[in-house]
N, C-alpha and C positions, 0 to 999 in steps of 0.2 A: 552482571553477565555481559560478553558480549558478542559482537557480533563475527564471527571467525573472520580474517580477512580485512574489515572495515577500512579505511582510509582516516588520512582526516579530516573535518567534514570545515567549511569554510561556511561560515554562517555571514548573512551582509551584517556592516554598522548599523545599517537603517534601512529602511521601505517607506519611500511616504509617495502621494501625490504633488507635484509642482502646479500651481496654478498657471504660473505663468507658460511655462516649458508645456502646458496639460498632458502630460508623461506621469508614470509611474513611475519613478526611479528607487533601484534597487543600488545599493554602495557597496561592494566587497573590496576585503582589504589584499593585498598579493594576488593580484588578477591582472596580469601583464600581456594578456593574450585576448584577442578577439574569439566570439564565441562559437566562430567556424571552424575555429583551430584546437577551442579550449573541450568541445562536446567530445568529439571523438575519441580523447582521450580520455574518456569515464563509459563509454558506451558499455554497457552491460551482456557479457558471456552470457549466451543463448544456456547454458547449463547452469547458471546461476537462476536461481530463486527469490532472492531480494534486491531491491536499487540500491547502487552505492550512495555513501550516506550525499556526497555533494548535489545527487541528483531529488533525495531527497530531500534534501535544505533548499531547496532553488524551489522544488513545485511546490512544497508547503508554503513558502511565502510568497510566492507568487500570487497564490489561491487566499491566502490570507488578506490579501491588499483586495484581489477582485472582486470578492466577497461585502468588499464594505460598500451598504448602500449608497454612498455619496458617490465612488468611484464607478458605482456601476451605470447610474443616469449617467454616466461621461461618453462613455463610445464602445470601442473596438481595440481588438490586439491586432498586431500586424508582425510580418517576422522581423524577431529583435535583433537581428544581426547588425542590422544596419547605422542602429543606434547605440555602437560602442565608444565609451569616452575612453582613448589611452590617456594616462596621465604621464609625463614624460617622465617620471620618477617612477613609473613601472609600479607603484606601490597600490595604486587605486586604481578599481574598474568603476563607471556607472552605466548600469543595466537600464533603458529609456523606450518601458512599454508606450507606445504614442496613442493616446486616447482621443477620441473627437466626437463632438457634440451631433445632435439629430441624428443616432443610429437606434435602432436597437437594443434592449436594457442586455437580449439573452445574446449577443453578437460577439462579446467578450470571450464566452464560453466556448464555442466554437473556431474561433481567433487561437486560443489556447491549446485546444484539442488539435488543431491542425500541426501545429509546431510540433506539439508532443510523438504526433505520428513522422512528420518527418526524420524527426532527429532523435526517436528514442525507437518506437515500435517497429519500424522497419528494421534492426538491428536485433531487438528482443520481444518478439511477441506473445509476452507472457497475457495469460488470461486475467491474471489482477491487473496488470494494463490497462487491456482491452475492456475490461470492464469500468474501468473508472475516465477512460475514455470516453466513452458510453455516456456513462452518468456526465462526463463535464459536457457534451453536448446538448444535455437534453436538461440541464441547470438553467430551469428559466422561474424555480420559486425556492423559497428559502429551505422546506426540508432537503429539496436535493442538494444544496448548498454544505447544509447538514454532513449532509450524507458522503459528502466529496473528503470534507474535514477529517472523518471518523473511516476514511477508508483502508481497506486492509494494505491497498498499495504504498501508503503511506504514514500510515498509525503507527504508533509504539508498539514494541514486541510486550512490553507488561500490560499495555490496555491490552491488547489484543489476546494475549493468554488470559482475562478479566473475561473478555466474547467467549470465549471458549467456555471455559467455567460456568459462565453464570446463563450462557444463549437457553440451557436444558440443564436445569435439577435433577437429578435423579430419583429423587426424593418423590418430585412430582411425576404419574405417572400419564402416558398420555391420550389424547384423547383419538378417537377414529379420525378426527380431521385434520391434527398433529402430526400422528402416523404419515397420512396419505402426502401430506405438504411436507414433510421430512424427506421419505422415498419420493420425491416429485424433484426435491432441489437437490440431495446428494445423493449421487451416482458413484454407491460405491464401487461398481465394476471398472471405472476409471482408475483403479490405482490396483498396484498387484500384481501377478502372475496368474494367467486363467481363469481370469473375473474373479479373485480369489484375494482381498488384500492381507487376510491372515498367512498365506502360502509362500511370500516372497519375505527374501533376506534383503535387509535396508543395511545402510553404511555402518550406522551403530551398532557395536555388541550389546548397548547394555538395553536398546529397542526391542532388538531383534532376543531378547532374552525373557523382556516383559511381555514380549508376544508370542514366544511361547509357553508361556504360562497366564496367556489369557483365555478368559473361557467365553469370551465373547460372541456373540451371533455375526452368521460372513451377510450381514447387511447393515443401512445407512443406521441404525440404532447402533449396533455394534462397533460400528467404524467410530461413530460420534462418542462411544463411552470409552473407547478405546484412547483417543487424544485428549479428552478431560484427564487421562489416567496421565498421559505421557506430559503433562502442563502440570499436574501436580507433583510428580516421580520428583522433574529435573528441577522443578523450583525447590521443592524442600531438601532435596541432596546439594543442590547448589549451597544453600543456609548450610546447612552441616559441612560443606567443603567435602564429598563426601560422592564418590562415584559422577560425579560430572567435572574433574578437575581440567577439561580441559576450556570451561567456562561458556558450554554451548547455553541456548538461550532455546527451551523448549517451542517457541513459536518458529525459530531459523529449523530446527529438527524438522517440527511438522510441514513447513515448508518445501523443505529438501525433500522430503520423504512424499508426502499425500500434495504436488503441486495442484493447486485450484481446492483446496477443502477450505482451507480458510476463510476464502473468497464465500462460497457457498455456504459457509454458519452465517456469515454476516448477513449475506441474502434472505437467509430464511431471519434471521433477528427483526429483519424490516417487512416479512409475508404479512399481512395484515390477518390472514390464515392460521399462523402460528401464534401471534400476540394474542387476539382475540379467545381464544380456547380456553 
């Protein structure tokens, strides 16, 4: 499957640390532009629902590299504009996070999150954003670290139809404190027509077809059995070839469709409210 629209995503040669340089340097190949000039053009449409992939190749590994305990005893991020190498063959960039010694282990995190709001969230302030914004400032011990890696902003659309599926069994049913923590994090009146998410037409026929013929309850149970339903539909007709030819990817759907539900399953996967039960 993939993703409608995508790009092509420009992955680095490398990521390492320089001892000498104490920079982070990231290597991309065809990168003949500074990054003042090179961001603006991927800024992310306010009606868009997912990063394009280059913005998400750049924070995964960014986060990848800050994440290692050795790089993080090193310092702080600062904004990386200034540390662009042109190479005068136009053919390589090096990206040169400057890291320095006696700061703060969580000061990285923060360093990061700041960038990300200048140059992404002012432009699109989607709530998977602002939420993993969130989480990378307040990244001062290894679950949330965790938690950054595995985030909806930036996860696989297959792990993430994987949350979906498996966050609630159906099989299992659930408990009064499950209920209450379920209706506590998803807000299904957030999506819809008249607090009503059963009542509105979505982009898709073949959504808007499964949803009439759902006999689902108009709250967070229903809404939540609802997208299990529409992650199994498009993956197994995807395998058949087979009513989804145009290759949508049932997590871009629910996206599109329910913005912020995804965010909010993941939330509830980490309630310690809902595990515990």
């Amino acid at each position: 499957m993939k993703l409608p629209g995508s790009s092509h995503v420009i992955t680095p040669i490398f990521a390492t640390y320089n001892v000498l340089l104490k920079r982070v340097v990231l290597c991309y190949p065809d990168f003949d532009q500074p990054v003042k000039d090179w961001l603006p053009k991927h800024k992310v449409a306010a009606a868009e629902h997912t990063l394009p992939t280059i913005w998400n190749s750049l924070i995964r590994t960014v986060l990848d590299n800050i994440t290692d305990t050795k790089v993080l005893k090193l310092g702080r991020f600062e904004d990386i504009s200034s540390y662009i190498w042109d190479s005068r063959s136009k053919e390589l960039k090096l990206i040169l996070f400057p890291l320095e010694e006696n700061e703060r282990d969580d000061s990285y995190s923060t360093r990061f999150a700041s960038f990300l709001r200048l140059n992404l969230y002012d432009h699109w302030p989607h709530p998977d954003l602002d939420s993993f914004i969130q989480a990378l400032e307040s990244a001062q011990d290894d679950p949330l670290k965790l938690q950054l890696i595995t985030h909806p902003l930036i996860e696989d659309m297959d792990a993430l139809s994987v949350l979906i599926r498996t966050t609630w069994r159906l099989l299992k049913d659930l408990t009064s404190l499950q209920q209450s923590t379920m209706d506590a994090t998803i807000d299904h009146t957030k999506w819809g027509n008249n607090k009503s998410w059963q009542g509105f037409q979505y982009f898709d026929d073949v959504l808007n077809s499964m949803l009439g013929g759902s006999r689902r309850s108009n709250d967070a149970a229903g809404l939540f059995c609802f997208v299990k339903e529409v992650c199994a539909h498009y993956t197994e007709n995807h395998r058949k070839r087979y009513l989804n030819r145009r290759g949508y990817h049932p997590v871009w759907i629910i996206k599109k469709c329910f913005p912020g539900l995804i965010l909010a399953i993941y939330k509830l996967n980490l309630d310690p409210n809902w595990l515990k039960s």
